[in-house]
C-alpha positions in Angstrom: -53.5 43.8 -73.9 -50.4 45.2 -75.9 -49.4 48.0 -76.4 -46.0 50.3 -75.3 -46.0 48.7 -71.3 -45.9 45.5 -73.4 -43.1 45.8 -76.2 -40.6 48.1 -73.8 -39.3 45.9 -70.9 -39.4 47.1 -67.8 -39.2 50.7 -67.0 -38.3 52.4 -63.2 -40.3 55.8 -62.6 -37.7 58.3 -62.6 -34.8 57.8 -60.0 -34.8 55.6 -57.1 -38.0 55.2 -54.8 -40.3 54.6 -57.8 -43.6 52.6 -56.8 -44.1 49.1 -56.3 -45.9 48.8 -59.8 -43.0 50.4 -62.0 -43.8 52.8 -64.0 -42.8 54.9 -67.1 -39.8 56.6 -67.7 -39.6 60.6 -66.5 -38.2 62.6 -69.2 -34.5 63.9 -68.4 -34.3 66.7 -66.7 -32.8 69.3 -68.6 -33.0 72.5 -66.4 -32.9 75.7 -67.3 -31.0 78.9 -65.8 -32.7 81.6 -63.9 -32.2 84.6 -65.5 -33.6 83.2 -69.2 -36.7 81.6 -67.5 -37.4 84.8 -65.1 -37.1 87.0 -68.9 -39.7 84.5 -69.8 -42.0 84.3 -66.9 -41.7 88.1 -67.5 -42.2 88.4 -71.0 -45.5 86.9 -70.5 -47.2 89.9 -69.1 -46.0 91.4 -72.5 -49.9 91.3 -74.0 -50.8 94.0 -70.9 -48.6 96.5 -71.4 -50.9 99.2 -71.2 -51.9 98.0 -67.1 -48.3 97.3 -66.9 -47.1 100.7 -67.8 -49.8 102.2 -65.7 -48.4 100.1 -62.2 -45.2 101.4 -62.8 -46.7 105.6 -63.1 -49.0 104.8 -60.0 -45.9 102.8 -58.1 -43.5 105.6 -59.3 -46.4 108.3 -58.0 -47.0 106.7 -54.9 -43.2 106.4 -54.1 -42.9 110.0 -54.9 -45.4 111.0 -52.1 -43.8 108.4 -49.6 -40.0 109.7 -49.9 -40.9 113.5 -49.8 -43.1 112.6 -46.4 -39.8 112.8 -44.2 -38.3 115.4 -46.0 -41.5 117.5 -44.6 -41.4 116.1 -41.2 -37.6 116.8 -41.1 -39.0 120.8 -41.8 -41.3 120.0 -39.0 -38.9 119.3 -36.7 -36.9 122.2 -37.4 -39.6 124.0 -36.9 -40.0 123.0 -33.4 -36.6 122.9 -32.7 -36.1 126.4 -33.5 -39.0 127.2 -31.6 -38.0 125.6 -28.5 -34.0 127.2 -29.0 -35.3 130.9 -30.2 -37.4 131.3 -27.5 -34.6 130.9 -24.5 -32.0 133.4 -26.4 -32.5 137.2 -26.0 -35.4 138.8 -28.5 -34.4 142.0 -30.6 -30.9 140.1 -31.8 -30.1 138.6 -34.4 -29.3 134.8 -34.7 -25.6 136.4 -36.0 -25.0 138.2 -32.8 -26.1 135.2 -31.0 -23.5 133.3 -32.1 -20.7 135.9 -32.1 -21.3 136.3 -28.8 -21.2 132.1 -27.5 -18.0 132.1 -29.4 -16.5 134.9 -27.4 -17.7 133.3 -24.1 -15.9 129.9 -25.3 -19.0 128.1 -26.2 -17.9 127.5 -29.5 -20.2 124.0 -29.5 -23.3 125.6 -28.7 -22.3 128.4 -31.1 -21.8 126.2 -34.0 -25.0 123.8 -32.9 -27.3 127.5 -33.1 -25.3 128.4 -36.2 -26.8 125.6 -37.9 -30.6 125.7 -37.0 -32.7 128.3 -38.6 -34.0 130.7 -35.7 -35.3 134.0 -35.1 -33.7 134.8 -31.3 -36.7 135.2 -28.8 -39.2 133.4 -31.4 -41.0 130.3 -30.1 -42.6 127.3 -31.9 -44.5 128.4 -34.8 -47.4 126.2 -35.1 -49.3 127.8 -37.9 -46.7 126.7 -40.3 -46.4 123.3 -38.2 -50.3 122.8 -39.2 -49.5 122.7 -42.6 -46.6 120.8 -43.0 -48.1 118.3 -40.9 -51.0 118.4 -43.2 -49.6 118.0 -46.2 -47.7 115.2 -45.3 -51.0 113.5 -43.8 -52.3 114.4 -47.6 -49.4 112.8 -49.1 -50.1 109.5 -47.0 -53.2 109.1 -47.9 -52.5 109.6 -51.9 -49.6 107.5 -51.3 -51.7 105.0 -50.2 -54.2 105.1 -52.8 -52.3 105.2 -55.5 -50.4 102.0 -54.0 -54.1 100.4 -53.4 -55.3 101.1 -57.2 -51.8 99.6 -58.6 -52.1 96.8 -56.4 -55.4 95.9 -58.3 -54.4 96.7 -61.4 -51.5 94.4 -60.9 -53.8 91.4 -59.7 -55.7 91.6 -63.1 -52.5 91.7 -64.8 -51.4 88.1 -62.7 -54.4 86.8 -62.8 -55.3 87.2 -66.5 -51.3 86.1 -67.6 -52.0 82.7 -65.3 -55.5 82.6 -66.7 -53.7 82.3 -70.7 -51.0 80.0 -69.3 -53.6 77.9 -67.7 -55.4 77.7 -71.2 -51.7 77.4 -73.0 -51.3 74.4 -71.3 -54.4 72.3 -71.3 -54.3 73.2 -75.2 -50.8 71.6 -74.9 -52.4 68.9 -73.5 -54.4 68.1 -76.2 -51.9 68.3 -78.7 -49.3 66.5 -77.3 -49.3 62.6 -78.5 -49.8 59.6 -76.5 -46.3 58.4 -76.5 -45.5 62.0 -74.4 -48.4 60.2 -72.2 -46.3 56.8 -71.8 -43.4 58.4 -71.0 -44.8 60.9 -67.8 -46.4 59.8 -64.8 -50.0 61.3 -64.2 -49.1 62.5 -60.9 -46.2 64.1 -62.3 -48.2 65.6 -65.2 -51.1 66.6 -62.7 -48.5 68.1 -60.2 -47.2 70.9 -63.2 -50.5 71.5 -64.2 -51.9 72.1 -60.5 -49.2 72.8 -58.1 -46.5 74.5 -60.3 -49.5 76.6 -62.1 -50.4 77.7 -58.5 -47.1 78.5 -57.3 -46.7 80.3 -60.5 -49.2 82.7 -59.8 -49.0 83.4 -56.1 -45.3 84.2 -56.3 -46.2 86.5 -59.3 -48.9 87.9 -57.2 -46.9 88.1 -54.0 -43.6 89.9 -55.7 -44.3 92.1 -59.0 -45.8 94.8 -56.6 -43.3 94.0 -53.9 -40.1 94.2 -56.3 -41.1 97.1 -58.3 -42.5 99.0 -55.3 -39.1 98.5 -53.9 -36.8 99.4 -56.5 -38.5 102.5 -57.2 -38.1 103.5 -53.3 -34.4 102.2 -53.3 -33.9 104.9 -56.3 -36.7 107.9 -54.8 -35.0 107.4 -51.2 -31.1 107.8 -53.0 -32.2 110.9 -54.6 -33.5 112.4 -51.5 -30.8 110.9 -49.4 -27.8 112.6 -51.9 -29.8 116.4 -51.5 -30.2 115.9 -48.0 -26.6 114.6 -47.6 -24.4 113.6 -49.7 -21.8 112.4 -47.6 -24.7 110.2 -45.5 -25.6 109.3 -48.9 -22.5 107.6 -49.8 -22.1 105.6 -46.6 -25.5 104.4 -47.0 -24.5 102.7 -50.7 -22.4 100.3 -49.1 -25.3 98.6 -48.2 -25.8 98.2 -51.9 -22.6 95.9 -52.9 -23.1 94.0 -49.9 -27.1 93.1 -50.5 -26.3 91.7 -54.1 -23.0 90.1 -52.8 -24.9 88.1 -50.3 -28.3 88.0 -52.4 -26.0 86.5 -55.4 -24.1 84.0 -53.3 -27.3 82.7 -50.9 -29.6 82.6 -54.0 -27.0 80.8 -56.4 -27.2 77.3 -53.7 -31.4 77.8 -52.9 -32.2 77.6 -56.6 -31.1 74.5 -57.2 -32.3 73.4 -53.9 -36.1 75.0 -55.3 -36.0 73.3 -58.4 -35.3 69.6 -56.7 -37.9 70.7 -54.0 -40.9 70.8 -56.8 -39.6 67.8 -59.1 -39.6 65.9 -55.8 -43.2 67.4 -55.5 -44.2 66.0 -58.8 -42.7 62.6 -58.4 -44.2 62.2 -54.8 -47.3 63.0 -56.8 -47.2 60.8 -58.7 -46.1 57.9 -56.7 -49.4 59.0 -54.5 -51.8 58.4 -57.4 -50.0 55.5 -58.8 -50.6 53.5 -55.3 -54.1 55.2 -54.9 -55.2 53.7 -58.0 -53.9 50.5 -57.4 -54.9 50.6 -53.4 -56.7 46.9 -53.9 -53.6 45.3 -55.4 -51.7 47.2 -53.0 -53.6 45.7 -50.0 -53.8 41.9 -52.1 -50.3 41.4 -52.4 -48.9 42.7 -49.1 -47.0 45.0 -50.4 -48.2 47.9 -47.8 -44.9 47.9 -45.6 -42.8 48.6 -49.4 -45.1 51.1 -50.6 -44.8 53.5 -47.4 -40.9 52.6 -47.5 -41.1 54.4 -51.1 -43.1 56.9 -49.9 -41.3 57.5 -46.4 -37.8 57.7 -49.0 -39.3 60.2 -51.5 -41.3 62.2 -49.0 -37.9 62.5 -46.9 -36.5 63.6 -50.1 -39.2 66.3 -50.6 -38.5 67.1 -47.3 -34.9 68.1 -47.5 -35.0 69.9 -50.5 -38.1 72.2 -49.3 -35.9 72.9 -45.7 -33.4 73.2 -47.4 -34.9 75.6 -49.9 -36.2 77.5 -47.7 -34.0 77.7 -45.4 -31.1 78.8 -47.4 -33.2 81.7 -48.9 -34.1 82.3 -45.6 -30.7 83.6 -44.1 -31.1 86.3 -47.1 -33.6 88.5 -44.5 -31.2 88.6 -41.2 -28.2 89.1 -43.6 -30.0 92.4 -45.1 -31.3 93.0 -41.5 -27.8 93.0 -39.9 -26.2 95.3 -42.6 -28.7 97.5 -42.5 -28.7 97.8 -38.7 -25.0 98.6 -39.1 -25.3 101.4 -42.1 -28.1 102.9 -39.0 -25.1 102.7 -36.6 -22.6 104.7 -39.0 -25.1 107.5 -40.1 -26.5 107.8 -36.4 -22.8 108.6 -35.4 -21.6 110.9 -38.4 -25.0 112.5 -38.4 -24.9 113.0 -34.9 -21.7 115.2 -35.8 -22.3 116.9 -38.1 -25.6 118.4 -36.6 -22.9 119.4 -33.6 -20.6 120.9 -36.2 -23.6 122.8 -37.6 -23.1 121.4 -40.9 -26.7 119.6 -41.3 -29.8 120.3 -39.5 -31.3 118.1 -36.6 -34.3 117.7 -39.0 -32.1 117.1 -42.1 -30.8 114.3 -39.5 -34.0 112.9 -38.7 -34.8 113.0 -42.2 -31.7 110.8 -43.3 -32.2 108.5 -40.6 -35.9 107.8 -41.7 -34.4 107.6 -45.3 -32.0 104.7 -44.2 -34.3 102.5 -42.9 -36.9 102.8 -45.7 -33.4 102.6 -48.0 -32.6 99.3 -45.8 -35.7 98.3 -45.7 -36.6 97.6 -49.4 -33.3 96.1 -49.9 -34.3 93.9 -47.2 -37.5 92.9 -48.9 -36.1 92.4 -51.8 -33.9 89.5 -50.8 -37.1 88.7 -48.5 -38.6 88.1 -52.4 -35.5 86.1 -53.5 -37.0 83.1 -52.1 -40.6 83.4 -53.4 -39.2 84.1 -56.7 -37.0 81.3 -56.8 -39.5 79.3 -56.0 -42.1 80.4 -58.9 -39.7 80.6 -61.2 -38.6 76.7 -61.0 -42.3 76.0 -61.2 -42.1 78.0 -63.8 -39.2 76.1 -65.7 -41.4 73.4 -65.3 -44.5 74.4 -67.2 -42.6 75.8 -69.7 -41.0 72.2 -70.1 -44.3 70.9 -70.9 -45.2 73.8 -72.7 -41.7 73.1 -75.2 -42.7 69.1 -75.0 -42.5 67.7 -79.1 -46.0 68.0 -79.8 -48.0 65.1 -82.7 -47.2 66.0 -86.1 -50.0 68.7 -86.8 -52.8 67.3 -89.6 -52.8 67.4 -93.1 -53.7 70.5 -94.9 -55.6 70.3 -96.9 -56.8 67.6 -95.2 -59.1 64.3 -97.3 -61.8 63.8 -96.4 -63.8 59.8 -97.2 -67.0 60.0 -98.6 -69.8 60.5 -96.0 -71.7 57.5 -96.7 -68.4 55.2 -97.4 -68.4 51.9 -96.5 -65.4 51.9 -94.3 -63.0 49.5 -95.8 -60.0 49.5 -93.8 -56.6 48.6 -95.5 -52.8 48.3 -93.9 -50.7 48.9 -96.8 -46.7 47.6 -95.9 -47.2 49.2 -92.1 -44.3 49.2 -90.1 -44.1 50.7 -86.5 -42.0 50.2 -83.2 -42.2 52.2 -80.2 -38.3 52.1 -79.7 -36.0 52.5 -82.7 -33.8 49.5 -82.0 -36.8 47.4 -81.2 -39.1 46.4 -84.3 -42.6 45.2 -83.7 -44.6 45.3 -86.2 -42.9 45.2 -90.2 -44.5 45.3 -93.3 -48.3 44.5 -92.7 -50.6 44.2 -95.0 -54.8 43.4 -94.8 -57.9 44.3 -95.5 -60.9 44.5 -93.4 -64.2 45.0 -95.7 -67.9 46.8 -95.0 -69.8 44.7 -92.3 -66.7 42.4 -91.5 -65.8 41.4 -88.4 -62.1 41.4 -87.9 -60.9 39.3 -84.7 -57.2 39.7 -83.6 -56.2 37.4 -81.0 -52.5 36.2 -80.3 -50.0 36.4 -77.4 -49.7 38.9 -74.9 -47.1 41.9 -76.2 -47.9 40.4 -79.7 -49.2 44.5 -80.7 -52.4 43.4 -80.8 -53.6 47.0 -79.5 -50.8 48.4 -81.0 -52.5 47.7 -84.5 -55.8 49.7 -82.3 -53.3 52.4 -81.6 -52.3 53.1 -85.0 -56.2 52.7 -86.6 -57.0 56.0 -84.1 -53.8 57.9 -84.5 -52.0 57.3 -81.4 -49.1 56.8 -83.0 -47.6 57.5 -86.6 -46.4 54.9 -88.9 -42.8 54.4 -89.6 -43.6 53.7 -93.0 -47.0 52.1 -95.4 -50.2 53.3 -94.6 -53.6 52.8 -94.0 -56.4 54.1 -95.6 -60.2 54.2 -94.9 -62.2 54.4 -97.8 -59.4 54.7 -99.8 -57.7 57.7 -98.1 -54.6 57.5 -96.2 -55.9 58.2 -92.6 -52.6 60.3 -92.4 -54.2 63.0 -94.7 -57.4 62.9 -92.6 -57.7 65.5 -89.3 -57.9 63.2 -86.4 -61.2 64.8 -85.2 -62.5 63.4 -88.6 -60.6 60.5 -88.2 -62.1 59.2 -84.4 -65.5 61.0 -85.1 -66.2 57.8 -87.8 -64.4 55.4 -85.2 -66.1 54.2 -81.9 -64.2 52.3 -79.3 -64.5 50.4 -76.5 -61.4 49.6 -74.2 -61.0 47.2 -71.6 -60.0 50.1 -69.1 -63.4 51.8 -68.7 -63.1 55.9 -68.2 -66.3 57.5 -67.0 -66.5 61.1 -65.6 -68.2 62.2 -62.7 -72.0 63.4 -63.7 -75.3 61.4 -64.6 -75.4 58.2 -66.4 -77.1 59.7 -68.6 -74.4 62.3 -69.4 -72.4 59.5 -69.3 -73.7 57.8 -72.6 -74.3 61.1 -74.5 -70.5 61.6 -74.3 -70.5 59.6 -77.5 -73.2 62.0 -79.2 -74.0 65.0 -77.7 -76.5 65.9 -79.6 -78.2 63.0 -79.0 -82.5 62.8 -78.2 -83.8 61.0 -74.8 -85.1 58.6 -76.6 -81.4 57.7 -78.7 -80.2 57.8 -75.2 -82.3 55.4 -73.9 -82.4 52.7 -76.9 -78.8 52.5 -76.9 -79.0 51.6 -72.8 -82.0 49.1 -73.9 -79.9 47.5 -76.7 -76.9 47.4 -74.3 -78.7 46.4 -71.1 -77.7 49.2 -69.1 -81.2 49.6 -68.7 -81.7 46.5 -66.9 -79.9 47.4 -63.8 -80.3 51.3 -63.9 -83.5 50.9 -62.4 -82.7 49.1 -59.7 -80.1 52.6 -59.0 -82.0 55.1 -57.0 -82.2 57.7 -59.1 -82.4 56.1 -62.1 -80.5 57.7 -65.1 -79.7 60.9 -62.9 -77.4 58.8 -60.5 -74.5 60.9 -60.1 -71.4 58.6 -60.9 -68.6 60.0 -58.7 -64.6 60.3 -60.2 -63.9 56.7 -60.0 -67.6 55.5 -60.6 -67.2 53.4 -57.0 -71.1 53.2 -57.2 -71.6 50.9 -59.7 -69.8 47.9 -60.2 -66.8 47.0 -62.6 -69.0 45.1 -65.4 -71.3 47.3 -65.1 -69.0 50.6 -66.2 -68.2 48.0 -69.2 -71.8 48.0 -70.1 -71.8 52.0 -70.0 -68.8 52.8 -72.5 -70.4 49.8 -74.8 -73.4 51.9 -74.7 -71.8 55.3 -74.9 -70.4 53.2 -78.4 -73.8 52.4 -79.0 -74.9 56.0 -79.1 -72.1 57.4 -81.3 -72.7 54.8 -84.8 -69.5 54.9 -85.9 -68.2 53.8 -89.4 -66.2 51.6 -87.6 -66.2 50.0 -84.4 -62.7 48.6 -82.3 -64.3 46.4 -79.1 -60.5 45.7 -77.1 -61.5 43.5 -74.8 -64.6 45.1 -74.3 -66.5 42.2 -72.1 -64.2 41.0 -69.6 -65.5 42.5 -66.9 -68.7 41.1 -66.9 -70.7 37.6 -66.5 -71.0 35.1 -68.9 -74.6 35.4 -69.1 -74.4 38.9 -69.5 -71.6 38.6 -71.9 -73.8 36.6 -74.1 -76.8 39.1 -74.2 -74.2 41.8 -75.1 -72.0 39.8 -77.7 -75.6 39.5 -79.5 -75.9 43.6 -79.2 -73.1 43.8 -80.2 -73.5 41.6 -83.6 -76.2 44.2 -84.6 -74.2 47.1 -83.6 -71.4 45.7 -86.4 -74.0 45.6 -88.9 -72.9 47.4 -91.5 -69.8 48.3 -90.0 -65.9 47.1 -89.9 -65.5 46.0 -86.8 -62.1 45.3 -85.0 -62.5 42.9 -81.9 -59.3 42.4 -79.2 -59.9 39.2 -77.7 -58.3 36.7 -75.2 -61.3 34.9 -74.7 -62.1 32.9 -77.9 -64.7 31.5 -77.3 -66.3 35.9 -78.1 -64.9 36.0 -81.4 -65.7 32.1 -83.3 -68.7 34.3 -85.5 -66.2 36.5 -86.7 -65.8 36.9 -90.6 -61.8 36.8 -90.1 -59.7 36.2 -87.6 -55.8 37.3 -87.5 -53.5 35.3 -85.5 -50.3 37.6 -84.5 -47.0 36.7 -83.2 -44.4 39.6 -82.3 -46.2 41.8 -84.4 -46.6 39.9 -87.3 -49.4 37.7 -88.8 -48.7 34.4 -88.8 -52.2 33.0 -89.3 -55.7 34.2 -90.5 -59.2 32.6 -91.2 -62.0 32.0 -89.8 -62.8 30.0 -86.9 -63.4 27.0 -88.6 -60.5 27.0 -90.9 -58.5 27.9 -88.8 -58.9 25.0 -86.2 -58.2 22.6 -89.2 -55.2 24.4 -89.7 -54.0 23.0 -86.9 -51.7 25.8 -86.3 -51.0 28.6 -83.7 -55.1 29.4 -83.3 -55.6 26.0 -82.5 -53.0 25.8 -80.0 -54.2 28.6 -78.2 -57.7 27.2 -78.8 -56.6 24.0 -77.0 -55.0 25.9 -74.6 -58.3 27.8 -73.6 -60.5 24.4 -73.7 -58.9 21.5 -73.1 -58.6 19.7 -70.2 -55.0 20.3 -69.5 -53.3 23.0 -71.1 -49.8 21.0 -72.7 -46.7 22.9 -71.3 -45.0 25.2 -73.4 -41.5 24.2 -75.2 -38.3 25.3 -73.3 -36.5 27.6 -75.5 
């Protein structure tokens, strides 16, 4: 079978450690900076700005409540404070006379420690006004906290609907993209951005939007409390500040490239995984187990230093925060300690401060907590948004031609030239015709582009130059879904889905009636060993359709072909996975599904194509013979060699060149 595997040479999947069976090339990495794709990620939630705007007001509200709680408990402890002081000095003075008289007894400390604290002298603890400030900071909590539970639920709708468009973004991607993007990326890899980068996407959305805005707007509610409670507390606590973004900056620069090779290594172990999964048998035939856990041992050690890495860079971001914030406590404990001695602040101003700095410390502490996790989304990000930039196939004509309905479905290459690589022609300056009801056999070397001429029937791939037209329009001015709707095929790699049999077949039409259904398993002979299945049409073919056998699948996508009666019909190889006898009965199907039709046939086998009306004989993508069977084999010429080659009794040995 030809095709781009056969015309490219050898390929390696992307950097050492690729599989045992090759693979295609991975697309160069061209990574992107943080800040750029983070704006990105971001912009995304762009469509919800009205949720958006309404998490930040309930954040902002609920922070509010939070960082005016110990301001109130500070007045609580004053409160009892001055209780517990008032009621040991003399009643019927004054808190003035109080003092004036410890500083004329020498007790200047205690003077200035009771000059400080608002007291009535023989007064103790009044709890009447303790009741309500205690109250309304319980109030305060408990609107805090629903406030914080209603944004955190808007804010999941917000995540999960953004992923939810993304998720639809990219499997629309996938459907425009064209099949040489396919060539070019491993399905593992492909599978891995579309699964585990989507995922990791929307959990470390989830998992920081609330935490990061929730914590920057307590880093700025806690500063403004924190400069009227005290300014000069305040300004020893914003040291923390420089440090955190010196040491979030300098720990985050090394982890995020150390995140973005941990999830390309997760996408290349992916698809290494599948590749040998998928070719387990071959795997197990040849002996190659002991190589193919070498490559995976190599690239899953890989994975595995890049994620500890990762994650343990990132990680040191939390103790760092924790350690500089432990010593900011030390530092305010200490001066705040004095100045409540001096009389210049309040022991509950104090205990309010100290509160404030670790709620101030402790945001900041989160927030490089989040460095990690957002690192880590926003490389999986860079990679979605790498398949989401992929070159995408040249978008259809508009307005589009359309052949008549009822045409006949002549088929015509007009000067067609094509190569997969720039430097490396394949096919130049073809020219046939196939007419109504012909069958057209194409037979010839492997790498010859034999399904390369398939590939550019259907649209696969655009010309380089000439053109083919169907019905006398140039395919290229067609839509593709009007293109393959008149065009049935039948590959020599069968693809079913997991479902029925039945649904199965009606993947060609549909629309299609029970009894279309089952006349197009009669003429196929699917119905012959459906029977003998359990449940009959309703047998559930899993992912890899293990439960029926490999000719067998063959017989269902001939049928699914059957269903659809297209204009015109391309059979690659289409009966080499089942028996000769079998292949008979179908070949003579077959004959009366091209009827009527043009009919391309892929063959290696020759002996399925001698009833054909004309066959081409191609060499390097070029057609050096064509005829039919009969005139071809008095030719004498490169059909007859391969002819001989297939029949004889000794196959003669090819010339040294």
């Amino acid at each position: 079978m030809s095709g781009p595997g056969a015309t490219r040479g050898p390929v390696r999947r992307g950097g050492p450690g690729g599989g045992p069976f090759g693979g295609a090339q991975l697309p160069a990495e061209k990574s992107m900076t943080f800040g750029p794709s983070a704006l990105r990620l971001l912009r995304r939630l762009a469509p919800h700005r009205g949720p958006v705007l309404a998490v930040v007001l309930l954040g902002a509200i609920s922070v509010v409540f939070t960082v005016v709680g110990p301001w109130l408990l500070g007045q609580g402890t004053n409160l009892i404070f001055a209780g517990a002081i008032g009621q040991t000095l003399p009643a019927g003075s004054t808190k003035e006379e109080v003092v004036e008289g410890l500083r004329v007894s020498g007790q200047s400390a205690q003077a200035d420690l009771i000059s400080g604290i608002d007291l009535v002298p023989g007064q103790h603890i009044d709890f009447n006004a303790l009741a309500v400030v205690l109250g309304t900071v319980l109030v305060l909590y408990v609107l805090a906290s629903v406030f914080s539970w209603v944004q955190g639920r808007l804010l999941n709708t917000v995540v999960q609907r953004t992923t939810f468009t993304l998720r639809e973004e990219v499997e629309a991607k996938i459907n425009r993209l064209p099949l040489s993007y396919f060539d070019k990326m491993p399905r593992g890899e492909l599978l891995s951005r579309v699964t585990n980068d989507m995922d990791n996407v929307a959990q470390s959305l989830q998992q920081t939007l609330s935490q990061l805005l929730t914590s920057l707007l307590t880093v700025v509610g806690i500063l403004v409390m924190m400069f009227i409670t005290s300014p000069l507390l305040a300004v020893i606590s914003l040291v923390t500040i420089p440090l955190t973004v010196v040491i979030t900056a300098l720990i985050a620069k090394r982890s995020q490239k150390l995140f973005v090779t941990q999830w390309k290594a997760t996408g290349e172990l992916n698809a290494q995984v599948e590749e040998n999964f998928t070719g387990h048998a071959l795997v197990k035939v040849f002996g190659r187990q002991r190589e193919t856990e070498a490559a995976f041992s190599a690239k899953n050690d890989e994975l595995y230093r890049a994620s500890f890495g990762a994650q343990f860079v990132s990680g040191i971001i939390m103790p760092a925060m924790m350690f500089v914030g432990n010593l900011v406590y030390v530092v305010i404990a200490v001066v705040g300690g004095l100045q409540v001695a001096s009389g210049a602040l309040s022991i509950g101003a104090v205990q309010a401060f100290i509160q404030y700095s670790r709620q101030f410390t402790q945001p900041l502490t989160q927030l490089g907590s989040m460095v990690n996790l957002l690192q880590s989304g926003v490389a999986s990000a860079e990679r979605v948004f790498e398949l989401l930039d992929a070159e995408e196939q040249t978008p259809d004509a508009a307005p589009a031609e359309t052949p008549p309905a009822d045409g006949p479905g002549r088929l015509r290459f007009e000067g067609v030239s094509f190569r997969y690589v720039a430097d490396r022609p394949l096919i130049d300056d073809l020219s046939l015709t196939a007419e109504p009801g012909q069958t057209v056999a194409i037979v010839g070397p492997t790498g010859a582009g034999k399904s390369t001429l398939v590939n550019l029937i259907m649209r696969f791939y655009e010309l380089d130059a000439g053109r083919i037209t169907l019905d006398g329009v140039d395919i290229a001015r067609m839509t593709r879904h009007d293109l393959r709707s008149r065009t049935g095929m039948v590959l020599q790699d069968t693809w079913l889905f997991g479902g029925t049999i039945r649904d199965n077949i009606a993947y060609g039409r549909p629309d299609a009636t029970e009894e279309e259904i089952l006349a197009a398993a009669r003429a196929t002979y699917v119905d012959r060993f459906v029977h003998s299945l359990p449940d009959g049409y309703d047998t559930v073919l899993d992912d890899e359709a293990s439960n029926v056998s490999a000719g067998e699948k063959q017989l269902l996508t001939i049928a699914r072909a059957f269903l659809a009666e297209p204009s015109v019909l391309i059979l690659d190889e289409a009966t080499s996975s089942v028996d000769t006898r079998t292949e008979q009965l179908v070949q003579k199907a077959m004959s009366a599904l091209r009827a009527d039709r043009t009919s391309f046939v892929i063959a290696h086998r020759l002996s399925t194509i001698r009833d054909a009306d004309l066959i081409l004989v191609m060499e390097s993508g070029s057609i050096v013979e064509q005829g039919s069977h009969a005139e071809l084999l008095a030719a004498g010429g490169a059909y007859a060699a391969l002819y001989a080659a297939q029949f004889a009794d000794a196959a003669p040995e090819p010339e040294a060149r």
